[in-house]
C-alpha positions in Angstrom: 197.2 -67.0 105.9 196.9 -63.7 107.6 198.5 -62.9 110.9 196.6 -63.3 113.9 194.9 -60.1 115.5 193.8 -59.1 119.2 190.1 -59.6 118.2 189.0 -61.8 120.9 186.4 -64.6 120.0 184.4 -66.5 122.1 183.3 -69.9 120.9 180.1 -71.4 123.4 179.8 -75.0 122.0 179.9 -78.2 123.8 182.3 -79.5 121.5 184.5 -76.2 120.4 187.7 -78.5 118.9 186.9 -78.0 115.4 186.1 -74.3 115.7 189.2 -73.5 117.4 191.3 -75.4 114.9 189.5 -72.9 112.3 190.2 -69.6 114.1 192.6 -70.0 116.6 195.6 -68.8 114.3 193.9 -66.0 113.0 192.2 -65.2 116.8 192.2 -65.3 120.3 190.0 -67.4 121.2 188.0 -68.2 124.4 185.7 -71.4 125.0 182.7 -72.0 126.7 181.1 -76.0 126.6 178.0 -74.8 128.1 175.5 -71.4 127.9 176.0 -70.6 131.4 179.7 -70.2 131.3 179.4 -68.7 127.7 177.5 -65.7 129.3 179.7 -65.2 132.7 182.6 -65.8 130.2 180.9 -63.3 127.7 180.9 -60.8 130.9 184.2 -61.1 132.2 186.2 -60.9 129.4 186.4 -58.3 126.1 184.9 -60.2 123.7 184.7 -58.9 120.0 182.7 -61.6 118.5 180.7 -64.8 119.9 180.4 -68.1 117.7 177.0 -69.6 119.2 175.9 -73.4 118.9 172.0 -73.5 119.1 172.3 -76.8 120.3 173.8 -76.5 123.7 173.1 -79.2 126.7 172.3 -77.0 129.7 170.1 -74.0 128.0 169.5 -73.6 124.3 171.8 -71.4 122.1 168.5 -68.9 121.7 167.8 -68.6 125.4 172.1 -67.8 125.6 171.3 -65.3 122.8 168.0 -64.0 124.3 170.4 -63.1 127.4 173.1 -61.7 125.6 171.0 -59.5 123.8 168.9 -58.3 127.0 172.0 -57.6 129.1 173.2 -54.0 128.8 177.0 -55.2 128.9 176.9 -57.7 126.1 174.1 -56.4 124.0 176.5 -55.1 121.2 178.9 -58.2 120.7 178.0 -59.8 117.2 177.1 -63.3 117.7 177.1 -65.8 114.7 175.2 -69.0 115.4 175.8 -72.3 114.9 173.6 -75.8 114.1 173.7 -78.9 112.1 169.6 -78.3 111.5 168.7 -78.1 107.7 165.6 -76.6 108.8 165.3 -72.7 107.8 163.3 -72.5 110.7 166.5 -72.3 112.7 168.3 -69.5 110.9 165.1 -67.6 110.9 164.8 -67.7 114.5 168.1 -67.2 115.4 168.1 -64.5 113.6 165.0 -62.9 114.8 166.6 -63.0 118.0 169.5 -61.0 117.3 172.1 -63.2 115.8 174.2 -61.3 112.4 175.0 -64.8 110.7 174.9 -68.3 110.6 176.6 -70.8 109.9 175.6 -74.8 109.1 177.5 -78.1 110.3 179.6 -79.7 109.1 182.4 -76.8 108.7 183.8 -75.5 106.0 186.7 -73.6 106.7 186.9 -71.4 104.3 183.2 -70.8 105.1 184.1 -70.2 108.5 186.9 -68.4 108.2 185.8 -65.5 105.9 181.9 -65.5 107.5 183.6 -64.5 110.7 186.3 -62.3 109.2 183.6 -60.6 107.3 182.0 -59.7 110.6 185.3 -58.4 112.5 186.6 -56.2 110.2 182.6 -54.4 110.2 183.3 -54.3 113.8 186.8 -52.7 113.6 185.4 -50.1 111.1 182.1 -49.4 113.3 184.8 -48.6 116.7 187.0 -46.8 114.4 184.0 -44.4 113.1 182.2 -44.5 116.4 185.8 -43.3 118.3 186.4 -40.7 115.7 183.1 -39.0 116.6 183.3 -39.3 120.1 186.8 -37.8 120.2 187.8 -34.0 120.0 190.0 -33.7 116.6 192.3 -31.1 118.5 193.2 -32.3 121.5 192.5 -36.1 120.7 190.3 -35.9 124.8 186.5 -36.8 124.3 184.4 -34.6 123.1 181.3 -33.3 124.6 179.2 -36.2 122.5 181.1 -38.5 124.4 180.6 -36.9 127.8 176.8 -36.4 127.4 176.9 -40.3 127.0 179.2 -41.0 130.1 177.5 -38.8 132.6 174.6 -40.4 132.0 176.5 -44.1 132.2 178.1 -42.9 135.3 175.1 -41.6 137.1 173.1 -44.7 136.5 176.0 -46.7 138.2 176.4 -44.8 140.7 172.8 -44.6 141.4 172.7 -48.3 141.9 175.8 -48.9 143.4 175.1 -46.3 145.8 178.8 -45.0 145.4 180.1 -41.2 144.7 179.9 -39.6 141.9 182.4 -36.3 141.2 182.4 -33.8 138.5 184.8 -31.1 137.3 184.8 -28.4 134.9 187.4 -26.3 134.3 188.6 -23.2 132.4 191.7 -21.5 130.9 191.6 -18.6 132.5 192.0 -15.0 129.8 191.4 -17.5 127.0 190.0 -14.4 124.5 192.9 -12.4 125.8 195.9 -15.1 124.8 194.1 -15.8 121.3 194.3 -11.7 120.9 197.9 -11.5 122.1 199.3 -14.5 120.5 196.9 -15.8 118.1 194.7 -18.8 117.1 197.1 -21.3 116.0 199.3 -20.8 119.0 195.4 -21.3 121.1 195.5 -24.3 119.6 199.2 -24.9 121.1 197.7 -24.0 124.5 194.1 -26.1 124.2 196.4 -29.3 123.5 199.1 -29.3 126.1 196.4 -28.6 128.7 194.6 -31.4 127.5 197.7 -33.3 127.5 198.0 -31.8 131.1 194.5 -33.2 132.4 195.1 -37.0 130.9 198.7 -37.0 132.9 197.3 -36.0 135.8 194.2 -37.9 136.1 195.1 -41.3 135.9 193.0 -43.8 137.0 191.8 -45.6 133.8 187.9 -45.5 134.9 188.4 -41.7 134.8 187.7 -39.4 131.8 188.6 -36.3 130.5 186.7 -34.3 127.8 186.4 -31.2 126.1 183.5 -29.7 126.7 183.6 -26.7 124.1 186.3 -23.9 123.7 188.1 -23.3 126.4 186.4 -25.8 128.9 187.2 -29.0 130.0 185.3 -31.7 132.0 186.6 -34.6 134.0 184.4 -37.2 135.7 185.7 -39.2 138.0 183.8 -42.3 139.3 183.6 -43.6 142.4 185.4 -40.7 143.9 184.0 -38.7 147.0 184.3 -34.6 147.9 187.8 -34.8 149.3 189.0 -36.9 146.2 187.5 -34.7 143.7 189.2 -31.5 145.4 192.4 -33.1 145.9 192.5 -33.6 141.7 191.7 -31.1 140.9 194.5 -29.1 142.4 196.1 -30.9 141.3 195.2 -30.5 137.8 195.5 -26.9 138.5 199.0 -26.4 139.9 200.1 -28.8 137.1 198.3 -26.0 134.5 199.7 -23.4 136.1 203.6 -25.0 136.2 203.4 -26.2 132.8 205.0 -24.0 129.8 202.8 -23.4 126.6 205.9 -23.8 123.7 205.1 -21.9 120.6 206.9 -20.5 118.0 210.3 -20.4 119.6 208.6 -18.6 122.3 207.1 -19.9 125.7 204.1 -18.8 128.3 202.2 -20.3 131.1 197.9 -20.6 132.0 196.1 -20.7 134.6 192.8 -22.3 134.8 189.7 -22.1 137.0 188.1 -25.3 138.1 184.2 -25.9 139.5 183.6 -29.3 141.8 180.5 -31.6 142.9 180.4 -35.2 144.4 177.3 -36.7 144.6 175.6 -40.1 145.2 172.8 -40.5 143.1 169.6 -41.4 144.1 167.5 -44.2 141.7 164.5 -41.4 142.5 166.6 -38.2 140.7 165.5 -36.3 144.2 167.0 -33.8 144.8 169.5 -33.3 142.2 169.0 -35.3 138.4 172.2 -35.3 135.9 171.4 -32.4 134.3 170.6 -30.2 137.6 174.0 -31.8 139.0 176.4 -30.7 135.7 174.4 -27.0 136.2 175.5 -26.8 139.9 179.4 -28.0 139.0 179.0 -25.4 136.5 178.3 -22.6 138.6 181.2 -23.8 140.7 183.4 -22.9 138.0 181.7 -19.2 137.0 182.1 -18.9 141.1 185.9 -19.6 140.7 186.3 -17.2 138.0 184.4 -14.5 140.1 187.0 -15.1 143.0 190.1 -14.0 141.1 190.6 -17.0 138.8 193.8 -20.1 139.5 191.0 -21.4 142.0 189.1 -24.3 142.9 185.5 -24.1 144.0 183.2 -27.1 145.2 180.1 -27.0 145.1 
């Protein structure tokens, strides 16, 4: 039998025995004996795949599905659903309403084992694709993909959290100029300890770093008002600056040019929208560059 993995599966049955003696040593495995606690359960923890019993006590396994399937956190987690109903009727339904599989009482654990493995391992190749195009194949940061899908995440919760919201955008300063003089391969050098720069010096895990094309860099930080965004990123650059590109036997240092915003959205877009709000941060930036470069602007 395989070894077990880190794929977390959440069983919501009112009696979950027999399905735990089927997965637990190939998964860890949460339970829920009721729909309620399947979906706060389903919220609260990183779940990779759900194993759903229609035939719940408190709410019916298609309401629970109905829910998971409307809820913008939980949405994407497979669920595979459950009965001891002959009737196609079932399956069809279930189905309909967003469940990937099904599976019919009483278990077979070979049936069990290799429907829901079937369904993990698509899952594991789908993040592995989906991480791959959201991440910059030289620097291994986010690419801009990735950060036109986060700004847009972030701005939404902020907007109705009512909490700040900071942007920066930032760029190596006489980039042409150290391509010309040292050449592209040795850019390269410079583009990835930079990057390796911005993730070791912003380190909260609910901030991001990405690269927004070339030379540029962008780093969102939630929650985070005028004061915090300024204090990163000088952060970020007197870390550039102090930090020796290696290359070649040969060393060099950067200096880098940074453009700052903080904002709390409004659930109106008045006065600023997402896209009006990245153009102002940018502007920042082209403002620091006009001032002699090594600076920070905010906006």
């Amino acid at each position: 039998m395989d070894s077990k993995t880190n794929n977390c599966v959440l069983i919501i049955d009112n009696e979950p025995s027999m399905l735990c003696r089927i997965l637990s040593p190939l998964y860890l495995i949460k339970t829920a004996r009721n729909g309620e606690t399947g979906l706060q359960m389903a919220q609260k923890y990183d779940i990779d795949l759900i194993v759903l019993d229609l035939g719940l006590e408190d709410i019916t396994g298609y309401e629970v599905l109905t829910e998971l399937k409307r809820d913008e956190k939980t949405k994407n987690i497979p669920v595979i659903s459950v009965t001891g109903s002959e009737a196609k009727g079932d399956e069809i339904r279930a189905l309909t309403n967003g469940a990937i599989d099904y599976i019919r009482k009483p278990f077979v654990a070979e049936i069990v084992i290799l429907r829901v493995g079937i369904h993990v391992k698509m899952l594991t190749q789908m993040r592995m694709i989906e991480r791959f195009s959201l991440t910059d194949g030289l620097t291994g940061v986010n690419n801009r993909r990735c950060f036109d899908q986060q700004i847009e995440i972030e701005w939404n919760r902020s907007s109705r959290n009512g909490t700040w919201l900071s942007l920066l955008m930032m760029d190596i300063d006489y980039f042409k100029t150290f391509n010309d003089k040292y050449g592209h391969l040795n850019g390269d050098a410079a583009l990835k300890t930079v990057a390796n720069v911005l993730v070791n010096t912003v380190r909260r895990g609910s901030d991001y770093v990405f690269r927004w094309g070339g030379e540029e860099f962008a780093i969102i930080l939630p929650e985070t008002p005028a004061e915090g965004a300024r204090t990163v990123a000088e952060n970020i650059r007197e870390n550039i600056a102090a930090t020796s590109i290696i290359f070649s036997g040969n060393s060099t240092n950067v200096t880098a040019s940074i453009g700052a915003s903080a904002i709390i959205p409004q659930p109106s877009g008045y006065p600023f929208g997402v896209d009006e709000f990245c153009e102002t941060v940018d502007k920042a930036l082209y403002k620091a560059k006009e001032l002699g470069r090594n600076k920070v602007v905010m906006a």
